[in-house]
BAMAR-959413 format. One record per residue: residue number from 0; residue in one letter; y, z negated, x negated of N, C-alpha, C, O, CB in turn. Coordinates in Angstrom, 3 decimals. Glycine has a CB too. Example, Ala and Ser with C-alpha at 12.3 -4.5 7.8 and 13.67 -1.06 7.14 Angstrom:
<atoms>
[0, a, [-5.690, -7.800, -13.190], [-4.500, -7.800, -12.300], [-3.300, -7.800, -13.200], [-3.319, -8.465, -14.236], [-4.473, -9.046, -11.308]]
[1, s, [-2.250, -7.080, -12.850], [-1.060, -7.140, -13.670], [0.030, -7.870, -12.900], [1.138, -8.039, -13.409], [-0.598, -5.725, -14.084]]
</atoms>
This chain:
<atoms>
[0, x, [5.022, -26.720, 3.580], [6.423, -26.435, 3.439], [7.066, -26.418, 4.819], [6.305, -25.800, 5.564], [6.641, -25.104, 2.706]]
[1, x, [7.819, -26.709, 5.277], [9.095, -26.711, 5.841], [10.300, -26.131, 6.256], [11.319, -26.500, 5.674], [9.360, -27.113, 5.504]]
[2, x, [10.395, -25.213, 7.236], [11.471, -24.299, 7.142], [11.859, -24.761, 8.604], [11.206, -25.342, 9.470], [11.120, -22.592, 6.795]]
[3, x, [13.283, -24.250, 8.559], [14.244, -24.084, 9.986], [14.954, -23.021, 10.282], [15.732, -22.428, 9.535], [15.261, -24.989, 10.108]]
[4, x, [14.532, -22.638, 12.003], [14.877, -21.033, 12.648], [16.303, -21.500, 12.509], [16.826, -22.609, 12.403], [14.256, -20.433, 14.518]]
[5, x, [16.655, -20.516, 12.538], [18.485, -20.325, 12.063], [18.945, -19.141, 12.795], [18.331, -18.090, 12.980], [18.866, -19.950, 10.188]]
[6, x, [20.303, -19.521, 13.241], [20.849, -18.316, 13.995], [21.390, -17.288, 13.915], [22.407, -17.234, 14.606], [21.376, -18.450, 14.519]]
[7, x, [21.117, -16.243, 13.255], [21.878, -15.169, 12.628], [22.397, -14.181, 13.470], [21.677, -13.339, 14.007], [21.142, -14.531, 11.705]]
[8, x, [23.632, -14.240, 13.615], [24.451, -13.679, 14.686], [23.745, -13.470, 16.046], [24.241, -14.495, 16.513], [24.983, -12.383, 14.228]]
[9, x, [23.051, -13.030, 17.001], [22.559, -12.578, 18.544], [21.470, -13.119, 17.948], [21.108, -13.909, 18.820], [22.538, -10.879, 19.300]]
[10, x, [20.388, -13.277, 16.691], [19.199, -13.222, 16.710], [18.711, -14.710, 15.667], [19.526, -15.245, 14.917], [18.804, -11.658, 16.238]]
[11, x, [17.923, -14.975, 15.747], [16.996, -16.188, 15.084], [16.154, -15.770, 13.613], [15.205, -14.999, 13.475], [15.722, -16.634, 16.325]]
[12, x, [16.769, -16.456, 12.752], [15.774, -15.638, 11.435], [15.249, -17.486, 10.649], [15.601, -18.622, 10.969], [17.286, -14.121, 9.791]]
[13, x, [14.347, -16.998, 9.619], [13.799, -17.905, 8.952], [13.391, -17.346, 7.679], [12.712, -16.324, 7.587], [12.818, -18.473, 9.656]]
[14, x, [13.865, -18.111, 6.579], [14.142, -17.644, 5.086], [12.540, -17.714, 4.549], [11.803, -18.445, 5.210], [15.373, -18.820, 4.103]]
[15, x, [12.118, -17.202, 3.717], [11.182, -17.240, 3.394], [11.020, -17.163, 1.825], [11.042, -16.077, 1.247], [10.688, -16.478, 4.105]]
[16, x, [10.889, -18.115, 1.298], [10.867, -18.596, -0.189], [10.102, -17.275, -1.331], [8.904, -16.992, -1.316], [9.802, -20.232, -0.184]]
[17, x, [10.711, -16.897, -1.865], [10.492, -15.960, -3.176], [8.712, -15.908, -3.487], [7.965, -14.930, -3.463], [11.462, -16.775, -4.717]]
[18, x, [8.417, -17.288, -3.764], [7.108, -17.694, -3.895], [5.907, -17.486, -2.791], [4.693, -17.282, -2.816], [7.260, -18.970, -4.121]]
[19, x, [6.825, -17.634, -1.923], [5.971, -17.602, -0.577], [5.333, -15.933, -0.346], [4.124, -15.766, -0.188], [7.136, -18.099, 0.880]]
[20, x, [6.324, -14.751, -0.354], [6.427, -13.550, -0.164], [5.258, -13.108, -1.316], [4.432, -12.219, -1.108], [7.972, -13.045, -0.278]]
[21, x, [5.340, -13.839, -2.474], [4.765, -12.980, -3.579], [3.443, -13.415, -3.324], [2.611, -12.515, -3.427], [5.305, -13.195, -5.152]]
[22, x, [2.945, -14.686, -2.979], [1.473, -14.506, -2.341], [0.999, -14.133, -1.513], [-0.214, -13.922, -1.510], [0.944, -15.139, -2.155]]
[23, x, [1.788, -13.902, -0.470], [1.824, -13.005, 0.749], [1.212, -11.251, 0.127], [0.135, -10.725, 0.409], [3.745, -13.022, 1.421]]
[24, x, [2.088, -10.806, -0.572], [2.320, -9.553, -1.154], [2.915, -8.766, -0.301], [2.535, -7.705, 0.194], [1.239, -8.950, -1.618]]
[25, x, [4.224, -9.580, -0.117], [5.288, -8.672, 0.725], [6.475, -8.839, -0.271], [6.970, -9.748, -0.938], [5.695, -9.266, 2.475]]
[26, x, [6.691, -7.477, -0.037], [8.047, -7.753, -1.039], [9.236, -7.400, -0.013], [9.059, -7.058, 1.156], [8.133, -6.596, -2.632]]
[27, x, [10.557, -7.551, -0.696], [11.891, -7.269, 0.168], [11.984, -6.184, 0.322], [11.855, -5.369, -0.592], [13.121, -7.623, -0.253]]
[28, x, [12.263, -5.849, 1.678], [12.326, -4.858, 1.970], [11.197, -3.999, 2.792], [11.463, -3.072, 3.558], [12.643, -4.538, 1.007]]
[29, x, [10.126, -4.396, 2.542], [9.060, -3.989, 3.089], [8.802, -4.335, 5.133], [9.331, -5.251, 5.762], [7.998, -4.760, 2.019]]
[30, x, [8.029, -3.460, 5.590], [7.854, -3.787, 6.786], [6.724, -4.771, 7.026], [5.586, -4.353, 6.814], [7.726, -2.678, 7.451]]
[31, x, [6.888, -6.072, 7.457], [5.530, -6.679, 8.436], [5.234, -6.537, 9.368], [5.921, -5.818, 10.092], [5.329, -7.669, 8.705]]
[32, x, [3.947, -7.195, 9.904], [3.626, -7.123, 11.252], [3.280, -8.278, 11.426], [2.554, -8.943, 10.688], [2.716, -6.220, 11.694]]
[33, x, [3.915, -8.684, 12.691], [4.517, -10.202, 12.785], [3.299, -10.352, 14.633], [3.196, -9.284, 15.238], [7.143, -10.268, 12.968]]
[34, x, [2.744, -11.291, 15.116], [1.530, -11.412, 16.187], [1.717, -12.946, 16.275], [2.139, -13.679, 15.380], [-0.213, -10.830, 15.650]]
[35, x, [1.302, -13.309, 17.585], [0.929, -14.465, 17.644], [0.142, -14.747, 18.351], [0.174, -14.322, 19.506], [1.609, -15.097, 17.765]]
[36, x, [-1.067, -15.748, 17.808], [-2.785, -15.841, 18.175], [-2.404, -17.398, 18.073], [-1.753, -18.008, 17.225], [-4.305, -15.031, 16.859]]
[37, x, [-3.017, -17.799, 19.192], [-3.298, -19.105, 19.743], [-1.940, -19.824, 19.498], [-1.980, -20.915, 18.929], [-4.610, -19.855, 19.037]]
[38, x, [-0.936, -19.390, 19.818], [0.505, -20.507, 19.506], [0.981, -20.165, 18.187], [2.078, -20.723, 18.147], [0.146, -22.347, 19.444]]
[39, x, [0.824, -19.638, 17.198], [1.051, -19.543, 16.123], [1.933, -18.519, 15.477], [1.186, -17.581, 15.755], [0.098, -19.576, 15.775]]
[40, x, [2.684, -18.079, 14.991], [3.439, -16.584, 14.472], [2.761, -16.578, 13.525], [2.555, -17.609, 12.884], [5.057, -16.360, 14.096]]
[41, x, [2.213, -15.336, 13.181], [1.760, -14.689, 11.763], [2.297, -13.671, 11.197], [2.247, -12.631, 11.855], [0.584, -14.280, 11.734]]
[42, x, [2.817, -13.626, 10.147], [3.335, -12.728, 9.321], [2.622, -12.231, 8.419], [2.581, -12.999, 7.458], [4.246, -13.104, 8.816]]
[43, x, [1.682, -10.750, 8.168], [1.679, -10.160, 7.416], [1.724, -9.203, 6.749], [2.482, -8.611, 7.518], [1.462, -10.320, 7.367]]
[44, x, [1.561, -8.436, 5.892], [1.884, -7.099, 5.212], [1.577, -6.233, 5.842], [0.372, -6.101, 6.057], [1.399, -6.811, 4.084]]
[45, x, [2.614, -5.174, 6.467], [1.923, -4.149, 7.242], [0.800, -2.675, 6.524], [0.716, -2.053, 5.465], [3.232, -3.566, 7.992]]
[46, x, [0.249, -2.686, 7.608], [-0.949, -1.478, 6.775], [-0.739, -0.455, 7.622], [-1.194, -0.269, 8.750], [-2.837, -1.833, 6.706]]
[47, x, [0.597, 0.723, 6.431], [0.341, 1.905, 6.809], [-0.566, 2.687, 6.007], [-1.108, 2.261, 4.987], [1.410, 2.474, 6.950]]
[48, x, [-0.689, 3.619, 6.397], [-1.292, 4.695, 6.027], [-0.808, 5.720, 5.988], [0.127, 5.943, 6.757], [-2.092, 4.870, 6.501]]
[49, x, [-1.299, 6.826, 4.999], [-0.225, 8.166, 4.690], [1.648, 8.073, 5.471], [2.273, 8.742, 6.293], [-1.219, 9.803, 5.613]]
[50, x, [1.991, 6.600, 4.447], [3.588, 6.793, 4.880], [3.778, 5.590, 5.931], [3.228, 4.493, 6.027], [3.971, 8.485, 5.698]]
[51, x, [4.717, 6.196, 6.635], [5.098, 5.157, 7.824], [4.181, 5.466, 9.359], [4.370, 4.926, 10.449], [6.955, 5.376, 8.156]]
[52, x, [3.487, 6.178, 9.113], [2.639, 5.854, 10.980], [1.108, 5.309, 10.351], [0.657, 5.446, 9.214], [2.273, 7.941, 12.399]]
[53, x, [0.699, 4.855, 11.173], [-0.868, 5.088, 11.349], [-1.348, 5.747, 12.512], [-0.910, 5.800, 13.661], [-1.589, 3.853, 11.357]]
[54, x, [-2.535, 6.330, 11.855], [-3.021, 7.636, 13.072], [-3.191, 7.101, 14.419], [-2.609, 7.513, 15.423], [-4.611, 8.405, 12.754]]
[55, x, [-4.534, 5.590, 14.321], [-4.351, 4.915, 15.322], [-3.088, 4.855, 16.485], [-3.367, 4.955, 17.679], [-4.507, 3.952, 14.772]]
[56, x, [-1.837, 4.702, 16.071], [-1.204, 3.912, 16.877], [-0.669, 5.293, 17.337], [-0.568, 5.542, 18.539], [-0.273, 2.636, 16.331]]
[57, x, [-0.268, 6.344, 16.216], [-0.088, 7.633, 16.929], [-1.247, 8.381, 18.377], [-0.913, 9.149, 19.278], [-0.136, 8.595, 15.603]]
[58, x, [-2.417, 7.862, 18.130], [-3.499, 8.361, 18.488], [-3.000, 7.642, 20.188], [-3.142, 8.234, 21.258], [-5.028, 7.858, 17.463]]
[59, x, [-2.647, 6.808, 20.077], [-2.748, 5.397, 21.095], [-1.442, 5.679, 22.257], [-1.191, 4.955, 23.221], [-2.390, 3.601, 19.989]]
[60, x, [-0.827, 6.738, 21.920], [0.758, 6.912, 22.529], [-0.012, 8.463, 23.110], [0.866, 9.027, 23.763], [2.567, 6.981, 21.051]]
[61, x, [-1.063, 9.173, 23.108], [-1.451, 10.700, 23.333], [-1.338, 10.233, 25.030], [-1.543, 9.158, 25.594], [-3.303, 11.421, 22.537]]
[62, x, [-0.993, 11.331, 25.434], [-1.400, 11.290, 27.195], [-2.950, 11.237, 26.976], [-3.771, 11.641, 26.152], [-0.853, 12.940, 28.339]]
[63, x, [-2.913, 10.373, 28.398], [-4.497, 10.755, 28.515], [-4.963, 12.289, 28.877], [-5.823, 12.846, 28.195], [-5.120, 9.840, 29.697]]
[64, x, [-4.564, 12.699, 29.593], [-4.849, 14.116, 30.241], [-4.572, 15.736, 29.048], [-4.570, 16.962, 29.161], [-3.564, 14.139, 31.753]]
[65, x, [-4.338, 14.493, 27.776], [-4.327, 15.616, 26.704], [-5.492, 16.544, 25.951], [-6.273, 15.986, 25.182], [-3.777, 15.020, 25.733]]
[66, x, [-5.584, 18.008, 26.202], [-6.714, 18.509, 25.351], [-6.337, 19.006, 24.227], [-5.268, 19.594, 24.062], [-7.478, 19.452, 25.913]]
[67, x, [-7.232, 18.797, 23.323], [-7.267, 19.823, 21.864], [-8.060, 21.145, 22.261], [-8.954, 21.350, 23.083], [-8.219, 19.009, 20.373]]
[68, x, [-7.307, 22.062, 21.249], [-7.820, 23.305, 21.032], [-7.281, 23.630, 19.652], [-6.373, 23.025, 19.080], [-7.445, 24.316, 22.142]]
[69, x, [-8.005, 24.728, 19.171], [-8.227, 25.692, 17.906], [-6.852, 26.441, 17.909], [-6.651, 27.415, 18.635], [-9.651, 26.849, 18.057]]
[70, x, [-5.971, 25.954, 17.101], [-4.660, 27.058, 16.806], [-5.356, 28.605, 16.274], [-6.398, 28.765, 15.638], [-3.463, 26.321, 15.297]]
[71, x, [-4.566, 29.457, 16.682], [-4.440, 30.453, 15.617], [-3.769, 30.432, 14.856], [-2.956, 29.608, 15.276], [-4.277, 31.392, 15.815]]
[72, x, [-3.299, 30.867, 13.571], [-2.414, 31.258, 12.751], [-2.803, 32.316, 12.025], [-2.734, 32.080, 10.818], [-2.041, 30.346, 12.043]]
[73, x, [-3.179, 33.378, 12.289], [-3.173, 34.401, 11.863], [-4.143, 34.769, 10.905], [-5.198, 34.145, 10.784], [-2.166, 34.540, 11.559]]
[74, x, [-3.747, 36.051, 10.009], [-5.112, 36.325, 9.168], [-4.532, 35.222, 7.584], [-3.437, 34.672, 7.459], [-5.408, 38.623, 8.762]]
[75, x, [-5.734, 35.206, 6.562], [-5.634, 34.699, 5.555], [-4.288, 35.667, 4.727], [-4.266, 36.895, 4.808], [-7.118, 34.629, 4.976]]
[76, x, [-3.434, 35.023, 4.103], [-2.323, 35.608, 3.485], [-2.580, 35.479, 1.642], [-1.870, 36.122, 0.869], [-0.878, 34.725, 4.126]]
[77, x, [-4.020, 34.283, 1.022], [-4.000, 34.593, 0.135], [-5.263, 33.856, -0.165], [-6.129, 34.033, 0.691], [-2.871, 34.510, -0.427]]
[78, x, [-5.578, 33.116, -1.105], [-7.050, 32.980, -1.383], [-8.025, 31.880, -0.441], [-9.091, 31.388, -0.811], [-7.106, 32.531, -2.917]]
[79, x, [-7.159, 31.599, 1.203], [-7.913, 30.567, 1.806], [-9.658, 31.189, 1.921], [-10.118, 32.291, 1.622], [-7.110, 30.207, 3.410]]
[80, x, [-10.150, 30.269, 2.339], [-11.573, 30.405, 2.691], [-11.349, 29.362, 4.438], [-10.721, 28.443, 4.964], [-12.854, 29.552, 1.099]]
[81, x, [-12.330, 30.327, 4.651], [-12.366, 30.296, 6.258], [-13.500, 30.373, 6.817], [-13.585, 30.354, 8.045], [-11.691, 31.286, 6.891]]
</atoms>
């Protein structure tokens, strides 16, 4: 198939056929993740996880010089196990 970049106001878009999306398994509206490996643009379905972040990429933005530690929050208020 055959398509042409088109100028949509400041930016460049390219239509993408009904048929095309549904084997893809992107639907409208949805977010992709769009890369390009060896010359090529690839478009495909983005993979979040629980929602809109993935831990990864959250994980990937931490300072380095960041430590974990053990919160407190106080005593049990009702049937936790601890």
């Amino acid at each position: 198939m055959i398509a042409k970049v088109q100028k949509w106001g400041n930016s460049q878009g390219l239509r993408f056929p009904r048929d095309v999306l549904r084997k893809a398994s992107i639907a409208v509206g949805e977010e992709v993740d769009i890369s390009v490996r060896r010359g090529e643009i690839v478009v495909k379905p983005s993979v979040r996880t629980r929602g809109k972040y993935r831990l990864k990429d959250l994980v990937a933005e931490m300072p380095a010089r960041y430590r974990f530690s053990e919160e407190k929050w106080g005593k049990p208020v009702g049937r936790e196990s601890w």
